[in-house]
py3Dmol code that shows the C-alpha trace and the ligand (Angstrom):
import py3Dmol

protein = """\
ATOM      1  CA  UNK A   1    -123.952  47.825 -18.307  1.00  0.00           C
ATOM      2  CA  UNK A   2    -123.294  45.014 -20.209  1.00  0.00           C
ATOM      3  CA  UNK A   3    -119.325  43.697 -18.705  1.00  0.00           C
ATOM      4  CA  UNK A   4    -119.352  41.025 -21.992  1.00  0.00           C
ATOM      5  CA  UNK A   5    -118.683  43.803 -24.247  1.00  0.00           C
ATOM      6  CA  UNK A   6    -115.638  45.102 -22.760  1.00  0.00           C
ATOM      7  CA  UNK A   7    -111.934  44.695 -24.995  1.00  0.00           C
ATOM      8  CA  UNK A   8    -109.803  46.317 -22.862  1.00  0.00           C
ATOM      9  CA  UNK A   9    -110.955  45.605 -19.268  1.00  0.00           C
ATOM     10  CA  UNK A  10    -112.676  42.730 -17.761  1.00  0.00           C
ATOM     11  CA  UNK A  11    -114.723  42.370 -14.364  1.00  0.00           C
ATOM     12  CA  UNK A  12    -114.901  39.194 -12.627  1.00  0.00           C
ATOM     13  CA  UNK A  13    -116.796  38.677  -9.198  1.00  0.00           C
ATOM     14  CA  UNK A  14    -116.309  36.208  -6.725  1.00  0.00           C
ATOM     15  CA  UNK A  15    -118.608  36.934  -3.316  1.00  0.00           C
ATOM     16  CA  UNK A  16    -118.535  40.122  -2.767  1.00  0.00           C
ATOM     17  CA  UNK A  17    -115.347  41.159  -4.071  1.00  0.00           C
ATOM     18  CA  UNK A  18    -115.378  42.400  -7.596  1.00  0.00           C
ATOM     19  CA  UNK A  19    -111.686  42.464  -9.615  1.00  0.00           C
ATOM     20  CA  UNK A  20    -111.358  44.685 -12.098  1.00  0.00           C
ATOM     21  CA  UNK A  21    -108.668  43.182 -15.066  1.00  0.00           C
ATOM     22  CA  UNK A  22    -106.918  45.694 -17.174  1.00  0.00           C
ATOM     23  CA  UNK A  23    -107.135  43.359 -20.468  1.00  0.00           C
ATOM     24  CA  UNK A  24    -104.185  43.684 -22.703  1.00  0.00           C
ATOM     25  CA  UNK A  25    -102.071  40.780 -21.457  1.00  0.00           C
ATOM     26  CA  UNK A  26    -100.635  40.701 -25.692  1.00  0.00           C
ATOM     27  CA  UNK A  27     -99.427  44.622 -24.614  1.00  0.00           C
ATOM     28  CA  UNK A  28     -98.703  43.922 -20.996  1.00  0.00           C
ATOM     29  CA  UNK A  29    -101.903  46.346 -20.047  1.00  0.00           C
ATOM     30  CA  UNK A  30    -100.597  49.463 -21.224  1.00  0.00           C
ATOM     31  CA  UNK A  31    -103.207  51.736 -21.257  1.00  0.00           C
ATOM     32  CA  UNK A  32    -104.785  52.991 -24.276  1.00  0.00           C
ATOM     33  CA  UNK A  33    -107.849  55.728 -25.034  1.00  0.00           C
ATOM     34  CA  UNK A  34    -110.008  52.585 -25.419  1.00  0.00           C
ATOM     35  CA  UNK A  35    -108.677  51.367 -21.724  1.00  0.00           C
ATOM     36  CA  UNK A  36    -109.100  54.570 -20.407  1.00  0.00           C
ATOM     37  CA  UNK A  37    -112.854  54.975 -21.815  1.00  0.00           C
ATOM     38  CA  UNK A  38    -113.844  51.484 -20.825  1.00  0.00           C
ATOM     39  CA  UNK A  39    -112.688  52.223 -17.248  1.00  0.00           C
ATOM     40  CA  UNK A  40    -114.325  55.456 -16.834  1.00  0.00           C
ATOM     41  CA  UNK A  41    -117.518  53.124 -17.567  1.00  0.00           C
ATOM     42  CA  UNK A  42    -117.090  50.644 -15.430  1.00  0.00           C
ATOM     43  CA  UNK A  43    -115.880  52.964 -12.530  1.00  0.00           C
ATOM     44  CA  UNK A  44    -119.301  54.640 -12.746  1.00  0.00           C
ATOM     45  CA  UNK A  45    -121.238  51.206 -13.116  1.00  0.00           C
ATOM     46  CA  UNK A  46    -119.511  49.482  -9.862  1.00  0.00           C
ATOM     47  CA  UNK A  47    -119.346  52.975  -7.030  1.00  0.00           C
ATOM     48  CA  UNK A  48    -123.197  51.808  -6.230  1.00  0.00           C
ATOM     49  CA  UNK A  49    -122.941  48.454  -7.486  1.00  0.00           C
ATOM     50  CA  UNK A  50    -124.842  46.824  -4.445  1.00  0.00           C
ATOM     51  CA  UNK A  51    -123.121  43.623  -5.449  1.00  0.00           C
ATOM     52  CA  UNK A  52    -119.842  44.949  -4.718  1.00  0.00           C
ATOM     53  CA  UNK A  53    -118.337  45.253  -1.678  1.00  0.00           C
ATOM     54  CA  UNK A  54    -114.588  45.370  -2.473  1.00  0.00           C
ATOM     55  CA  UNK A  55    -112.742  46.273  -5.701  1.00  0.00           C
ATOM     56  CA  UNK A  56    -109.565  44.663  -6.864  1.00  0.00           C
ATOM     57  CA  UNK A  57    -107.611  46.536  -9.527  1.00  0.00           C
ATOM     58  CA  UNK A  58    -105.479  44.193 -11.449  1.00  0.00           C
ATOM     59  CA  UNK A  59    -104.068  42.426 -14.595  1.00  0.00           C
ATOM     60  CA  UNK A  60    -104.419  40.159 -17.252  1.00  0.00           C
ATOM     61  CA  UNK A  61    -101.472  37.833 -18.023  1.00  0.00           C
ATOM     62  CA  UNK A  62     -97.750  38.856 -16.904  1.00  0.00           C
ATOM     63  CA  UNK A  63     -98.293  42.603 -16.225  1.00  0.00           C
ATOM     64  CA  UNK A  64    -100.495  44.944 -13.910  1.00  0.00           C
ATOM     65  CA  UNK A  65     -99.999  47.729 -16.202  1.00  0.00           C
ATOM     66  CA  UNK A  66     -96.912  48.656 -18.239  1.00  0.00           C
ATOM     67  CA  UNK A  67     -98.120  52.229 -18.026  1.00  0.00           C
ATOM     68  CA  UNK A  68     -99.514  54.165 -20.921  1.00  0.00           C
ATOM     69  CA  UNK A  69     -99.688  52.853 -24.270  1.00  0.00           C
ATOM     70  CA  UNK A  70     -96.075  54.997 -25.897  1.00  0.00           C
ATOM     71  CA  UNK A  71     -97.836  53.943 -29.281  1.00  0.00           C
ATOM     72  CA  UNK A  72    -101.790  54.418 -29.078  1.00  0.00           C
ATOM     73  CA  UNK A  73    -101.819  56.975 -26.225  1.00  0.00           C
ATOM     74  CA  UNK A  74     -98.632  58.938 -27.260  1.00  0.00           C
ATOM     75  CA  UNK A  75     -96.733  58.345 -30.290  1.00  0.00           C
ATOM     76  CA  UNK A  76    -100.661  58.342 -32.259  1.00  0.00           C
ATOM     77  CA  UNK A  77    -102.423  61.134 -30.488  1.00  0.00           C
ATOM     78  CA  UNK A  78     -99.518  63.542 -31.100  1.00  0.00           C
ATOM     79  CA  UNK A  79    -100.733  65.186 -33.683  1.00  0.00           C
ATOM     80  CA  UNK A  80    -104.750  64.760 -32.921  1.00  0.00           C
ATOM     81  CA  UNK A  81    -105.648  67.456 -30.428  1.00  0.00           C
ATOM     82  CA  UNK A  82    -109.328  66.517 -30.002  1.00  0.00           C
ATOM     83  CA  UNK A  83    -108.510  62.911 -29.700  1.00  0.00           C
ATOM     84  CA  UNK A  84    -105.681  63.621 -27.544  1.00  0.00           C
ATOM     85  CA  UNK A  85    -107.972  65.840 -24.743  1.00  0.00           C
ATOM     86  CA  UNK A  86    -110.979  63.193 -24.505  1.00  0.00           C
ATOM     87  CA  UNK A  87    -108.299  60.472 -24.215  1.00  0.00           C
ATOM     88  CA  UNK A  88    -106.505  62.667 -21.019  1.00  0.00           C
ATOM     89  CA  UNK A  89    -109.808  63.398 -19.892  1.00  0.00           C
ATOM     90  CA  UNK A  90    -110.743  59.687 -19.747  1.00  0.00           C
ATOM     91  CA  UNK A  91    -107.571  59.205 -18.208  1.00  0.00           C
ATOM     92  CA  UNK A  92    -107.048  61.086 -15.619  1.00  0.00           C
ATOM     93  CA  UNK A  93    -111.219  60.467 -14.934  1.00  0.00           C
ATOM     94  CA  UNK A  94    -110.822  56.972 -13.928  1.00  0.00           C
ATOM     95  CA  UNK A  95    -107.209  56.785 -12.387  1.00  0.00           C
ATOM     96  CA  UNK A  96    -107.562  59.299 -10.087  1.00  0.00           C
ATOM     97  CA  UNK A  97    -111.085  61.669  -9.821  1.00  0.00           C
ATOM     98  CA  UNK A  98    -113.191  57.948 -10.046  1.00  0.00           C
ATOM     99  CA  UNK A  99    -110.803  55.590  -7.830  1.00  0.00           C
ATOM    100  CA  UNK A 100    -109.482  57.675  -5.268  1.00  0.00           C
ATOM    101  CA  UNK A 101    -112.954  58.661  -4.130  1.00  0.00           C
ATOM    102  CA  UNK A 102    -114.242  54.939  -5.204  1.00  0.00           C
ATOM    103  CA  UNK A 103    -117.245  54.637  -2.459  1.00  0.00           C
ATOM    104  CA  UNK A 104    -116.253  51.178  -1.335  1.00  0.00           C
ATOM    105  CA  UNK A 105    -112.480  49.532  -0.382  1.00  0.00           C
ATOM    106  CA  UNK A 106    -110.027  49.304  -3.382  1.00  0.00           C
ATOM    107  CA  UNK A 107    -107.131  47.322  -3.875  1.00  0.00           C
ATOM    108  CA  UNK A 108    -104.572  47.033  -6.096  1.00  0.00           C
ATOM    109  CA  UNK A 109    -103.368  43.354  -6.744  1.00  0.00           C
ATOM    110  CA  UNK A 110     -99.910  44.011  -8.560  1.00  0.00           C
ATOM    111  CA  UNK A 111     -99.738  40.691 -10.039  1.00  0.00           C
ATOM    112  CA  UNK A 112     -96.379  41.485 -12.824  1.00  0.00           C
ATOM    113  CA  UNK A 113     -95.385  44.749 -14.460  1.00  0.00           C
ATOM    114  CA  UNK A 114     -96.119  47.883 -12.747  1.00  0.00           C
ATOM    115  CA  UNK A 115     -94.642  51.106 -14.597  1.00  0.00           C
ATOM    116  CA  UNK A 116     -94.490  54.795 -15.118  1.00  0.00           C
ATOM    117  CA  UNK A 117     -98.379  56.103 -15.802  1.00  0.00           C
ATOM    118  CA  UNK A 118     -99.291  52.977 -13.459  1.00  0.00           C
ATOM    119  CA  UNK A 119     -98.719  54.398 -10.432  1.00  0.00           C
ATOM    120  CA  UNK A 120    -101.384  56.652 -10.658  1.00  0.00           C
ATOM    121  CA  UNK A 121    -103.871  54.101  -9.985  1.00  0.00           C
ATOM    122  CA  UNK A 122    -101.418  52.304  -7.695  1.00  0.00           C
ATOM    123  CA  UNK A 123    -101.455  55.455  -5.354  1.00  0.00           C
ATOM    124  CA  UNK A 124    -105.202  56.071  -6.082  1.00  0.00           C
ATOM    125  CA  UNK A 125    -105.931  52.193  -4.354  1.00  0.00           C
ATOM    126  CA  UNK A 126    -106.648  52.274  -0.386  1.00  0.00           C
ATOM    127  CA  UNK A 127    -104.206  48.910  -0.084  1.00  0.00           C
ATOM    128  CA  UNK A 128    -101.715  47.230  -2.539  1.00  0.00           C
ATOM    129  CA  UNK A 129    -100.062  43.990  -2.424  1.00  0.00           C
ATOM    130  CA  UNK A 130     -98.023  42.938  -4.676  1.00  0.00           C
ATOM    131  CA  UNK A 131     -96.462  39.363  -5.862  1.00  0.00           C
ATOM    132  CA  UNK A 132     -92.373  39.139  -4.310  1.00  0.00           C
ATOM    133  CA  UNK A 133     -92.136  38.846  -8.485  1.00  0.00           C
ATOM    134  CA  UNK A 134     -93.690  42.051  -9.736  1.00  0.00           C
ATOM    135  CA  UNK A 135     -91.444  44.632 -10.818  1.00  0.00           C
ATOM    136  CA  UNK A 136     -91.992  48.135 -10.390  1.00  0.00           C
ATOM    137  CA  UNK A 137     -90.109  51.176 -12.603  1.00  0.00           C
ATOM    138  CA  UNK A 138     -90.740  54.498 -13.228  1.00  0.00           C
ATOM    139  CA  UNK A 139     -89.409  54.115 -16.647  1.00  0.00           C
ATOM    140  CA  UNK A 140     -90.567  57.906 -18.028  1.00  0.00           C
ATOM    141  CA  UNK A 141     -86.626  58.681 -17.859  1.00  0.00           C
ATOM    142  CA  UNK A 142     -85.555  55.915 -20.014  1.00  0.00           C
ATOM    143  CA  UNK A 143     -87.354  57.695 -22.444  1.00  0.00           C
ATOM    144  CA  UNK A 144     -86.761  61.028 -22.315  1.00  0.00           C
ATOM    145  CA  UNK A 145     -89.762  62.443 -20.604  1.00  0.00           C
ATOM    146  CA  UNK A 146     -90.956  63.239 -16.983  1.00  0.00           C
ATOM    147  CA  UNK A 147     -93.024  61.466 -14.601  1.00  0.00           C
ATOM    148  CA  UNK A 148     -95.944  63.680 -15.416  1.00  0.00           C
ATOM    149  CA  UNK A 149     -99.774  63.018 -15.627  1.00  0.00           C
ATOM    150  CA  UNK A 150     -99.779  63.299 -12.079  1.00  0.00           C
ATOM    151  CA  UNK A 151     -96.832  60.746 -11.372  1.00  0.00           C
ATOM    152  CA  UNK A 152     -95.009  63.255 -10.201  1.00  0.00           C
ATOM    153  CA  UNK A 153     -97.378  64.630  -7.670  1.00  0.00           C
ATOM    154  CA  UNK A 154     -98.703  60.657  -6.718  1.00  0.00           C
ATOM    155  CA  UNK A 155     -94.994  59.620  -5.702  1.00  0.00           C
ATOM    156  CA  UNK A 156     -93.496  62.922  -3.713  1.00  0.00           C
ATOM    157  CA  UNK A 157     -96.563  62.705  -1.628  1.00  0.00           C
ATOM    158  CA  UNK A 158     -96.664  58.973  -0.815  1.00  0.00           C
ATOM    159  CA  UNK A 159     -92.981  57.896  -1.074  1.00  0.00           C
ATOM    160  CA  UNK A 160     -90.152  59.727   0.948  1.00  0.00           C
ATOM    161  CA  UNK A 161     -88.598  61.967  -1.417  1.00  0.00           C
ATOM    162  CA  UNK A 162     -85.278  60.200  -1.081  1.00  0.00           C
ATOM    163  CA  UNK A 163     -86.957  57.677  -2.943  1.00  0.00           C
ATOM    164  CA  UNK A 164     -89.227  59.929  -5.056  1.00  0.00           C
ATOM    165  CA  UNK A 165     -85.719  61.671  -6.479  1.00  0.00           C
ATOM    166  CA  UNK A 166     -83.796  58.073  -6.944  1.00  0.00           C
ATOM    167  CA  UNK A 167     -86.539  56.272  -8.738  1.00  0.00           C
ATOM    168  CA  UNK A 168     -87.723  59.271 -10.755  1.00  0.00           C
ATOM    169  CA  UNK A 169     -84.095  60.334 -12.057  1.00  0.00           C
ATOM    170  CA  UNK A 170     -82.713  56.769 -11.938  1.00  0.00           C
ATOM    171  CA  UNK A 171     -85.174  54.620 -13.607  1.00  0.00           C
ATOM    172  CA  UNK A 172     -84.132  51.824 -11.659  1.00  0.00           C
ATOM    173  CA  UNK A 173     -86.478  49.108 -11.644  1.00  0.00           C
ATOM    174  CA  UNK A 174     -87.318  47.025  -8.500  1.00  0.00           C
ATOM    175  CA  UNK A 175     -88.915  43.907  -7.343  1.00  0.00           C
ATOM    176  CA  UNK A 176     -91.962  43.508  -5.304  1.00  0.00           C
ATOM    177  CA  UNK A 177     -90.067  42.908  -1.704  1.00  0.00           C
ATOM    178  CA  UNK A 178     -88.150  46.226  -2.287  1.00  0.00           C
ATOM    179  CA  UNK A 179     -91.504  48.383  -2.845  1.00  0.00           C
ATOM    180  CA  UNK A 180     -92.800  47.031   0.339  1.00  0.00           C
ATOM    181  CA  UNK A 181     -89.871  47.928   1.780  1.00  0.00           C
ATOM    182  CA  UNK A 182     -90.129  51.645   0.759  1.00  0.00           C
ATOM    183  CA  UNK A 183     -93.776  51.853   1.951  1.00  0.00           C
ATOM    184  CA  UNK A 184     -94.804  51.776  -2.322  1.00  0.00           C
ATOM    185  CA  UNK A 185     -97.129  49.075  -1.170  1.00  0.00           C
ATOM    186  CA  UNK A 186     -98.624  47.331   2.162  1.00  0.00           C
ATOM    187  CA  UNK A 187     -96.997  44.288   1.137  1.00  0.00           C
ATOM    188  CA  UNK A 188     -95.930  41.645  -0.972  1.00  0.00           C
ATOM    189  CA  UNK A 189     -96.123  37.968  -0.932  1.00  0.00           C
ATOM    190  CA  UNK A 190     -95.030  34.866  -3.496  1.00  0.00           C
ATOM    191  CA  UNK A 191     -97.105  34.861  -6.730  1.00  0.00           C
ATOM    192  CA  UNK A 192     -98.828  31.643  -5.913  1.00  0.00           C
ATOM    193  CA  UNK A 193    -100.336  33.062  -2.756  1.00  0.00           C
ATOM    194  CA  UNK A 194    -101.123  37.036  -4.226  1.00  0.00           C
ATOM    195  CA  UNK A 195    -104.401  36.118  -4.892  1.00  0.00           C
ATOM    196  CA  UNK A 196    -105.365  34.190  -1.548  1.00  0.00           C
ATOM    197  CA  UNK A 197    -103.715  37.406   0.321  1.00  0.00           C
ATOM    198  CA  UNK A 198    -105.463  40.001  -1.472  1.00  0.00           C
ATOM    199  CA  UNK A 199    -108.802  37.791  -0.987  1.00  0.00           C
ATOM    200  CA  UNK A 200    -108.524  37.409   2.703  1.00  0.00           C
ATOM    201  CA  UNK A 201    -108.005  41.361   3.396  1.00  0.00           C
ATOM    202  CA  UNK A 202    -111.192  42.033   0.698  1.00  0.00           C
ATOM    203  CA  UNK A 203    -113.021  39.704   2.915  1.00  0.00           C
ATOM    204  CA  UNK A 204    -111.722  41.503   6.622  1.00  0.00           C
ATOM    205  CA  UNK A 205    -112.810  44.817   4.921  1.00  0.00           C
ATOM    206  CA  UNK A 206    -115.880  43.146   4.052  1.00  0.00           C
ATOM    207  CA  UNK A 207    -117.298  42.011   7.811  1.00  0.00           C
ATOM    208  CA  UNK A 208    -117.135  45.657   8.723  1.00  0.00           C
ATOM    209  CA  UNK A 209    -119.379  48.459   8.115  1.00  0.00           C
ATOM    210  CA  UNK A 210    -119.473  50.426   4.892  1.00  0.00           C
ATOM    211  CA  UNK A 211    -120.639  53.615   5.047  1.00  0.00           C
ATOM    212  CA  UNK A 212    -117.610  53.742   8.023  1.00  0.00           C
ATOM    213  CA  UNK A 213    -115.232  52.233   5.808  1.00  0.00           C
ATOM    214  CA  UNK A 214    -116.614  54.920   3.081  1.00  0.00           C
ATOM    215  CA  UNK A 215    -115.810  57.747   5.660  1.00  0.00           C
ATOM    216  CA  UNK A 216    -112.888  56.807   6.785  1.00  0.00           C
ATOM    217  CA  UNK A 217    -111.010  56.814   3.702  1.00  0.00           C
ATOM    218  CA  UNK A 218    -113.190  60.087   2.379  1.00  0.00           C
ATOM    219  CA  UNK A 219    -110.987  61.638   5.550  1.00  0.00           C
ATOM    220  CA  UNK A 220    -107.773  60.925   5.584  1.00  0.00           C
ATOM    221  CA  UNK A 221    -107.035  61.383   1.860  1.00  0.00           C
ATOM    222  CA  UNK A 222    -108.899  64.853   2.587  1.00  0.00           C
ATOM    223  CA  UNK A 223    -107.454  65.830   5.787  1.00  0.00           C
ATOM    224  CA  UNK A 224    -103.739  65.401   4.460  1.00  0.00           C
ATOM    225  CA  UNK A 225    -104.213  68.780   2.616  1.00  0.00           C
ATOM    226  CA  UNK A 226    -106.035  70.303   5.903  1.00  0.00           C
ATOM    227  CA  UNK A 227    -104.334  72.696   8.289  1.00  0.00           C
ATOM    228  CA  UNK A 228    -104.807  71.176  12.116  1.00  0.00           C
ATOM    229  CA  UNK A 229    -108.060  73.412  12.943  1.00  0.00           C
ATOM    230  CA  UNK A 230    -109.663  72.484   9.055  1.00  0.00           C
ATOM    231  CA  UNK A 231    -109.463  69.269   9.420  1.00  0.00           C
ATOM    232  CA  UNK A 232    -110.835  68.724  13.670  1.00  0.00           C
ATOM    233  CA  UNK A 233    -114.125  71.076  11.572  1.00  0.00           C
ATOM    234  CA  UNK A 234    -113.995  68.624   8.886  1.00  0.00           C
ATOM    235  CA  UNK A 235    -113.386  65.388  10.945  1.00  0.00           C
ATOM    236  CA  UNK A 236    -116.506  66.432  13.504  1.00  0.00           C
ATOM    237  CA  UNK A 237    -118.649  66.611  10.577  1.00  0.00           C
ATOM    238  CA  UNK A 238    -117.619  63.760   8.871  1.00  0.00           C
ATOM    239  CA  UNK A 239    -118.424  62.048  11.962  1.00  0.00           C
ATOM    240  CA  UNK A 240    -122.222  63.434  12.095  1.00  0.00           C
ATOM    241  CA  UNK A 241    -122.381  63.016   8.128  1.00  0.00           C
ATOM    242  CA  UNK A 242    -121.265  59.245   8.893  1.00  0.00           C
ATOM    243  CA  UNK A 243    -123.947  58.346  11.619  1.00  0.00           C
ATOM    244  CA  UNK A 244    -126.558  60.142   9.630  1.00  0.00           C
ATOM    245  CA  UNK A 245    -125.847  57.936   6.284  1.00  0.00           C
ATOM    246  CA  UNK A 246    -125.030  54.855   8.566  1.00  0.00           C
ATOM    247  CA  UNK A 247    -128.693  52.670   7.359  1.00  0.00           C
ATOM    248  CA  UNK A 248    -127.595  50.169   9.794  1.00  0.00           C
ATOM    249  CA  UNK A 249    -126.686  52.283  13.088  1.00  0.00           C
ATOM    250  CA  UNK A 250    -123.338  50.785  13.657  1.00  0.00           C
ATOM    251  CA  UNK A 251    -122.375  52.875  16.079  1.00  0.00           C
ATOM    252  CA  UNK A 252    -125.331  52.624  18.285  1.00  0.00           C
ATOM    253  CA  UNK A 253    -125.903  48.524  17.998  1.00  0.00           C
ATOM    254  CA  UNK A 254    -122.176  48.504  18.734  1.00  0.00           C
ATOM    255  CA  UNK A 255    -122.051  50.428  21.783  1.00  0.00           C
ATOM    256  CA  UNK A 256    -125.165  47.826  22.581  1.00  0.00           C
ATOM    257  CA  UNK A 257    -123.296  44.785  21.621  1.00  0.00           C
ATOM    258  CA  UNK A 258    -120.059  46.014  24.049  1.00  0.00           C
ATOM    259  CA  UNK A 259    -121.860  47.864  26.850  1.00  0.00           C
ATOM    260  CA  UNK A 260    -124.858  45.723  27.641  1.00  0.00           C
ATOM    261  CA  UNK A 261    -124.964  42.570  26.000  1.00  0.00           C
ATOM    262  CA  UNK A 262    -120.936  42.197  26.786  1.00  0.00           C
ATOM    263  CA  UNK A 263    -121.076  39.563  23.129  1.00  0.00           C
ATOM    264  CA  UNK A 264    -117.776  41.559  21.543  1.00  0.00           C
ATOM    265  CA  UNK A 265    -114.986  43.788  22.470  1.00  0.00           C
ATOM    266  CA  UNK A 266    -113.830  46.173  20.007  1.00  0.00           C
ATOM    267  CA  UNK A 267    -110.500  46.307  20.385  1.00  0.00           C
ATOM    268  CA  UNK A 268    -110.314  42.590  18.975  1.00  0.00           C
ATOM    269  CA  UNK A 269    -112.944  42.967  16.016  1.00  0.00           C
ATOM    270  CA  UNK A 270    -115.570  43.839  14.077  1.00  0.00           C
ATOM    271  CA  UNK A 271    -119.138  44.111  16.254  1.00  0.00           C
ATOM    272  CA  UNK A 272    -121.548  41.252  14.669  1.00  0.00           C
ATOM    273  CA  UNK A 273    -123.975  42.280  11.453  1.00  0.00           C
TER     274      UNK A 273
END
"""
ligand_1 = """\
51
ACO
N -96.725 51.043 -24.623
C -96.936 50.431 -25.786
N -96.670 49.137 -26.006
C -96.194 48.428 -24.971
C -95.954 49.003 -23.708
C -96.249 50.376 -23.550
N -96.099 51.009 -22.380
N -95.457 48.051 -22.907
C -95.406 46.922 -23.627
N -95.852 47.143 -24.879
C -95.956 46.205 -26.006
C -94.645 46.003 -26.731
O -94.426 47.017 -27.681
C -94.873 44.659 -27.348
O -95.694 44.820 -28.472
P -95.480 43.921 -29.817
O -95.728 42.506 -29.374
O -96.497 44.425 -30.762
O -94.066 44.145 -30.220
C -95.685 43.924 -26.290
O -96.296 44.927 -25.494
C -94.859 43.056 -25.387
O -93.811 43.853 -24.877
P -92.339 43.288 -24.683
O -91.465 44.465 -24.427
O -91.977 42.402 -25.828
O -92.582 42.394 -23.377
P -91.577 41.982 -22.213
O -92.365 41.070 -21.357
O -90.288 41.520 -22.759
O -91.292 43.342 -21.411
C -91.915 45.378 -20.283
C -92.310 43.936 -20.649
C -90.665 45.376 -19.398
C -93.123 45.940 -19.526
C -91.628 46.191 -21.573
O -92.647 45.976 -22.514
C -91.524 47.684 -21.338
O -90.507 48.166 -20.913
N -92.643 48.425 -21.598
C -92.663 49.859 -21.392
C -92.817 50.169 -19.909
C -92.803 51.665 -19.680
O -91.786 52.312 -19.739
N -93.988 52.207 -19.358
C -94.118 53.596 -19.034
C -94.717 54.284 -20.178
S -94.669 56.020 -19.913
C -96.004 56.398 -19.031
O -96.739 55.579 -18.563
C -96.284 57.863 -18.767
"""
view = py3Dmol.view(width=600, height=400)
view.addModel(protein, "pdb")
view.setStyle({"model": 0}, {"cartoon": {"style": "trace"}})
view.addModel(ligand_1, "xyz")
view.setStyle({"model": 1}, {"stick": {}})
view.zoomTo()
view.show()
C-alpha cells in the first residue's frame, strides 16, 4: 500500500513503532467517510506489517480527534442512504472490529482534542496517555443527540457509571489529569514529554514476546463477556493456542533462561531474545 497517497491519515515509523496520524489538523481530525475509508486500509495493511511492532493512534496539529465530522459524516449523508451505510460500515470497521482485535500493542497518544465519536477508538486502544493539556468531552448532548455509535456501550463498560451518567448527560468537558483520574486513560503527562512517554512504553512492549502480547490482550477483552467456567475453557486453550503459534518458544527458552542457566528472573523482566 502506498502510505504517500493518504489525505486523511498519515503513518510515520520510527523503530519499530508505527504512529498512525488522523490528518485533518485544519478540522481538528474529525472524522469523515474519507477518514474512515483510509483507516480501514491502513488497519488491514499494518495487523501483519512485520515492520511494526507497536501502533500509536494519534493526531495531527491541536486535536486527537474532535469526533465525527457533524458536516461530512452527518449533516451531508442525511439524506444519502447508500453513502451513509458504506460510510458506518467503514466506521465502525476500523474503530472498533479492526483495532480492538489489532494483532500487535496499540496505543492511543491523546495529544489535544478528544470528543464524542472519539472515544470509540480511545476505548478500542490497549493503553492511552494523554498530554495534562488534552481535553476530553462527550459533547453528543450539546447537540441534541446521544452518545451512540457505540459510545454508549464503550464508556458504561470501561468508566464507572457514576461517571458514564455525569459525562454523558452533562457534557462537561475535562482536562487530561482528570481522565486519568477516572481510569479514561493510563495516564497523562505535560505535552512536551507525551511523546517521549508514549515512546518508552511502545519500546517496553516491544522487548517482550508477541504472539504473548497478541494473546494476552485476545483474552481479557474476550473473557470480560465470559461466565467464570467459559472463560477457565477459553483461557486453557488460549494458553495451548499461544505456545503452538509462539515461532520463538518463549515459554520453553524462558523456563531455560530462569531454571538452568539462572541469567534472568521473571519477576523483574522480560527473559532475553
Ligand atoms: N465536525 C465538523 N467540523 C468540525 C468538527 C466536527 N466534529 N470539529 C471541528 N470542526 C471544524 C470547525 O467547523 C472549523 O471549521 P472551519 O474552519 O471550516 O470553520 C474547524 O474545524 C476548526 O474548529 P474550531 O471550532 O474553529 O476550532 P477550536 O480549536 O476553536 O475548537 C473544538 C475545537 C473544541 C474541538 C471545536 O471545534 C468543537 O467543539 N468541535 C466539535 C466537537 C464535538 O462535539 N465532537 C463530537 C461530534 S459528535 C460525534 O462524534 C458522534
Amino acid at each position: 500500500m502506498d502510505f504517500d497517497k493518504l489525505q486523511a491519515v498519515k503513518v510515520e515509523r520510527q523503530g519499530g513503532i508505527t504512529f498512525v496520524i488522523l490528518n485533518r489538523p485544519e478540522k481538528r481530525n474529525a472524522m469523515s467517510p474519507q477518514l474512515h475509508f483510509e483507516m480501514v486500509e491502513v488497519l488491514k495493511e499494518l495487523a501483519e506489517d512485520e515492520e511494526t511492532k507497536v501502533l500509536v493512534l494519534t493526531g495531527a496539529g491541536e486535536s486527537w480527534c474532535a469526533g465525527q465530522d457533524i458536516k461530512l459524516f452527518f449533516r451531508e449523508l442525511d439524506d444519502k442512504p447508500k453513502e451513509r451505510h458504506l460510510a458506518r460500515l467503514a466506521n465502525h470497521e476500523w474503530r472498533w472490529t479492526l483495532l480492538s482485535s489489532f494483532p500487535k500493542p496499540t496505543i492511543a497518544m491523546v495529544n489535544g482534542y478528544c470528543f464524542g465519536g472519539a472515544f470509540v477508538q480511545l476505548f478500542a486502544c490497549d493503553f492511552a496517555i494523554a498530554a495534562d493539556e488534552a481535553q476530553f468531552g462527550l459533547s453528543e448532548v450539546n447537540w441534541g443527540i446521544l452518545p451512540g455509535g457505540l459510545v454508549g456501550k464503550v464508556i458504561v463498560d470501561g468508566l464507572s457509571y457514576r461517571d458514564a451518567v455525569w459525562y454523558s448527560m452533562t457534557g462537561d468537558s475535562f482536562d487530561g489529569k482528570k481522565a486519568a483520574e477516572i481510569k479514561l486513560i493510563n495516564k497523562s503527562v505535560p505535552a512536551v514529554d507525551l511523546r517521549a512517554a508514549t515512546v518508552e512504553l511502545a519500546e517496553t512492549l516491544a522487548r517482550k514476546n508477541p504472539q504473548t502480547l497478541r494473546t494476552i490482550k485476545e483474552s481479557l477483552r474476550l473473557v470480560r463477556g465470559m461466565s467464570v467456567d467459559q472463560a477457565a475453557d477459553y483461557l486453557l486453550a488460549k494458553e495451548r493456542e499461544m505456545r503452538f503459534m509462539d515461532t520463538e518458544s518463549g515459554r520453553a527458552e524462558a523456563m531455560k533462561q530462569f531454571l538452568d542457566d539462572k541469567t534472568y528472573r521473571p519477576g523483574m523482566g522480560e527473559y532475553q531474545r
